[in-house]
C-alpha positions in Angstrom: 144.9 11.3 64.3 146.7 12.8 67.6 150.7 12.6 67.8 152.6 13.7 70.4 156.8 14.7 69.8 158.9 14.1 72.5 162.2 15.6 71.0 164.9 18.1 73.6 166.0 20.2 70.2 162.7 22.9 69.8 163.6 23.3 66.3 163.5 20.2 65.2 160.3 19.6 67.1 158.6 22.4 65.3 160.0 21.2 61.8 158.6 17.8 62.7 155.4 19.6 63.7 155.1 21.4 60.2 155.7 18.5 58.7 153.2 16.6 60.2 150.7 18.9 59.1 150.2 18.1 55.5 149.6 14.4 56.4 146.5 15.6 58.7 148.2 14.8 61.5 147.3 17.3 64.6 150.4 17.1 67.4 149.0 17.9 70.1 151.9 18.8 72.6 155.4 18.6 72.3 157.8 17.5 75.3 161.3 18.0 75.7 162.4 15.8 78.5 162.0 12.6 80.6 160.3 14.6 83.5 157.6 16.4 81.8 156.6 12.8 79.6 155.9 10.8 82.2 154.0 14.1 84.3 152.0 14.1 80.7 151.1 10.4 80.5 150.0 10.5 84.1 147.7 13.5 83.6 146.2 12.1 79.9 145.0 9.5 77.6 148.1 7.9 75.1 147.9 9.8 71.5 147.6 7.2 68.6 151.4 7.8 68.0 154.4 9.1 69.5 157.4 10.6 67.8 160.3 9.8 70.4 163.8 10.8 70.4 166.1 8.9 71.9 168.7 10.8 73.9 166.5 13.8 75.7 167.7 16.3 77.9 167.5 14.7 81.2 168.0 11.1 79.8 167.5 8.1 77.9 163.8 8.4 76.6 163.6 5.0 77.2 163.0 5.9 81.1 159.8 7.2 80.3 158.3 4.0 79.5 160.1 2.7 83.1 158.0 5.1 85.0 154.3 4.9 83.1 152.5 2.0 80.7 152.0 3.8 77.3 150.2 1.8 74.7 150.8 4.1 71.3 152.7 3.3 68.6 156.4 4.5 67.9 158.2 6.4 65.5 162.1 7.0 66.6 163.2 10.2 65.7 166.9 9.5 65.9 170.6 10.3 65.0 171.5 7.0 65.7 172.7 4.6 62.4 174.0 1.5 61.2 174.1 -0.7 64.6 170.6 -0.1 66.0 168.6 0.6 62.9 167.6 -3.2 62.9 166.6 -3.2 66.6 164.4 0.4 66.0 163.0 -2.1 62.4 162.0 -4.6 64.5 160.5 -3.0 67.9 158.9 0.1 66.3 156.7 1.2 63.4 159.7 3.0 62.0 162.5 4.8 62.7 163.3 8.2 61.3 166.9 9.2 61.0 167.7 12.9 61.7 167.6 15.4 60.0 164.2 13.9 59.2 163.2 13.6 55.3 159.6 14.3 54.1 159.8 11.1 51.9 160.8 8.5 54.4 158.1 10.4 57.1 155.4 10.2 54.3 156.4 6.3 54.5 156.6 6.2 58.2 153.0 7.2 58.4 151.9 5.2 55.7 153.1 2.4 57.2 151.2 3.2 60.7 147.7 3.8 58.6 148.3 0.5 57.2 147.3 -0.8 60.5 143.5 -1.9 61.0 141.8 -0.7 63.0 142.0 -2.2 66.7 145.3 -4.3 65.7 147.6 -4.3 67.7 150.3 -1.9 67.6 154.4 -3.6 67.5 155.5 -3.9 71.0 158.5 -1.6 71.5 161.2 -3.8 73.4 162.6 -0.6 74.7 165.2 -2.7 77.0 166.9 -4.3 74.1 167.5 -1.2 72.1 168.8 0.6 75.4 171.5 -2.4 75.3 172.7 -1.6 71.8 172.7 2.2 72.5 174.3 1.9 75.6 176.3 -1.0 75.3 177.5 -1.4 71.3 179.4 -4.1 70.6 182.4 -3.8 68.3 181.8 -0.1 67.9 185.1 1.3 65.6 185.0 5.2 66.1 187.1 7.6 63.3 190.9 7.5 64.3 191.5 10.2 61.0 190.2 12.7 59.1 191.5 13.9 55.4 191.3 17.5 54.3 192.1 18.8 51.1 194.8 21.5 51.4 195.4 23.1 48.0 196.4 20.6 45.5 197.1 17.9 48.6 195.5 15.8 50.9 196.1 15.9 54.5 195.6 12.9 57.6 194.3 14.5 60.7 194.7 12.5 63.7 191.7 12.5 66.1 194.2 12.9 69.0 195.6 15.9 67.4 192.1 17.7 67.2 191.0 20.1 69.8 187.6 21.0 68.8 185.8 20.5 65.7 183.0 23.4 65.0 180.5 24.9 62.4 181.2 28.1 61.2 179.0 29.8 57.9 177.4 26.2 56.6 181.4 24.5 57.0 182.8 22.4 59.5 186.0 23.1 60.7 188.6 21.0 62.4 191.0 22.9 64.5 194.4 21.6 65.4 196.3 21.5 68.4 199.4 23.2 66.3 196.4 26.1 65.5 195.5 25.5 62.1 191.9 25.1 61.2 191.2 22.3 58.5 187.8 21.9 56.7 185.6 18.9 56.7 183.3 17.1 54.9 180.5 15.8 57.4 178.6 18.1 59.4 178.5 18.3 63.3 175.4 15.8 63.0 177.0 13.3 61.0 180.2 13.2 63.0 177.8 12.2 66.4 178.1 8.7 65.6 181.7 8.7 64.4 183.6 10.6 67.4 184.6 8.7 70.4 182.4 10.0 73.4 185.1 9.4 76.3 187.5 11.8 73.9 184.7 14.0 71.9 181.3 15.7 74.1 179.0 18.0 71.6 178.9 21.0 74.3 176.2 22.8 71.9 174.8 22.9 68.3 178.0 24.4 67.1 180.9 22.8 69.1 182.6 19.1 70.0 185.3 19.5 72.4 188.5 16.9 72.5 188.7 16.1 76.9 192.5 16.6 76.4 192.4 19.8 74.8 190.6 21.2 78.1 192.6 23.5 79.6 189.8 25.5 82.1 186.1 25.8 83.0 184.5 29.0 84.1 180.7 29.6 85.0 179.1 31.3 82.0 175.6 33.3 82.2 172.4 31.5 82.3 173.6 28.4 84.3 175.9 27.9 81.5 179.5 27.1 81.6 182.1 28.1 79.1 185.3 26.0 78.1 188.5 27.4 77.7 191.2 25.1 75.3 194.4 24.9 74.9 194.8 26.8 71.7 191.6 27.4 69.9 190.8 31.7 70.4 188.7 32.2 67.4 185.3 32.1 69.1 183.9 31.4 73.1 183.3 27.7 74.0 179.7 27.9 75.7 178.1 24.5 76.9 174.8 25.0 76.3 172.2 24.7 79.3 170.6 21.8 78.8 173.7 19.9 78.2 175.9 21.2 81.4 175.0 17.9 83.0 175.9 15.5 80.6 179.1 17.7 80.6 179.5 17.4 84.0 179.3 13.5 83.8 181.7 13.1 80.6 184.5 15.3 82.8 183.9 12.7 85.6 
């Protein structure tokens, strides 16, 4: 069997990769962006299945499928939850929610050998899941956290947070009056809970609060590194392949 990972986040796509092994499943190539997928499916034949993430360096993944007729089968690879998981149930093989477990991907491939040969694959309706990504309805995003100080409990409001970041396996909430308050989710499980017109991930380790921006300056390596009102403990550095997503949050 031939797979191909389209996935922007190299570790992941090699984790995916060595995962993939034990189920005799040979990946092929591994693309990180809407550019070089469509240059691949121009220049050669569709794998039996394709692990896709969703949001990709340069885009939606979704685009790929805009540009060039793919007929494999699907597998999201996503950080996406709760309001699209029934669109990815019905328009894909499966959907695999990051960080991916070896259980539910022994299922996920299960479920595509199930298939007989020659039947044909679910249609991916890649325009109604781009709706609910894009354009969620209802969407409530976290307005508090609480963090356990001593013997006490205390309410964080979002609006008072000027970055949130990891820092030795924690995750650290960092007030605009300078105190630094530890969380329970990781950066990866706050994705879906943050607002994204007040919250931008600027790398692996950081989100940024927009009004807690206090200056931009070019960084090394076509990077660009944020300066906030109060937090000092550590540089702010977007990370390359998200400068222009950055750049189009700011606007």
């Amino acid at each position: 069997m031939r797979a191909i990972i389209i996935e922007d986040e190299a570790p992941a796509a090699r984790r995916l990769t060595r995962m993939l092994e034990k189920f005799q499943i040979e990946v092929t190539t591994s693309l990180s962006s809407v550019r070089d997928a469509v240059q691949y499916f121009k220049a050669n034949s569709a794998p039996d299945l394709i692990f896709l993430d969703i949001q990709l360096s340069d885009g939606l993944s979704f685009e790929i499928f805009e540009k060039v007729e793919v007929s494999s089968a699907v597998i999201f690879t996503t950080a996406y939850d709760e309001y699209a998981l029934q669109a990815f149930k019905l328009n894909s093989i499966d959907y695999l929610l990051k960080p991916i477990d070896q259980e539910e991907l022994e299922q996920a491939v299960k479920k595509y050998r199930h298939f007989k040969p020659g039947e044909r694959m679910l249609q991916v309706d890649f325009e109604d899941i781009r709706n609910l990504l894009v354009n969620p309805v209802d969407r409530v995003y976290k307005k508090r956290f609480v963090a356990k100080v001593g013997q006490h409990l205390k309410l964080i409001p979002v609006t008072d947070i000027e970055c949130i970041y990891s820092e030795n396996k924690g995750t650290y909430a960092h007030t605009e009056d300078g105190r630094n308050y530890l969380l329970d989710q990781s950066l990866d499980q706050l994705e879906e809970e943050l607002d994204p017109e007040k919250f931008f991930r600027v790398s692996r380790k950081f989100f940024i609060h927009i009004e807690a921006v206090s200056d931009i300056v070019s960084y090394t390596n076509s990077r660009l590194q944020v300066k906030l009102k109060g937090f000092r403990e550590s540089e702010v550095i977007v990370s390359r392949e998200r400068v222009k997503d950055f750049k189009d949050w700011l606007a």
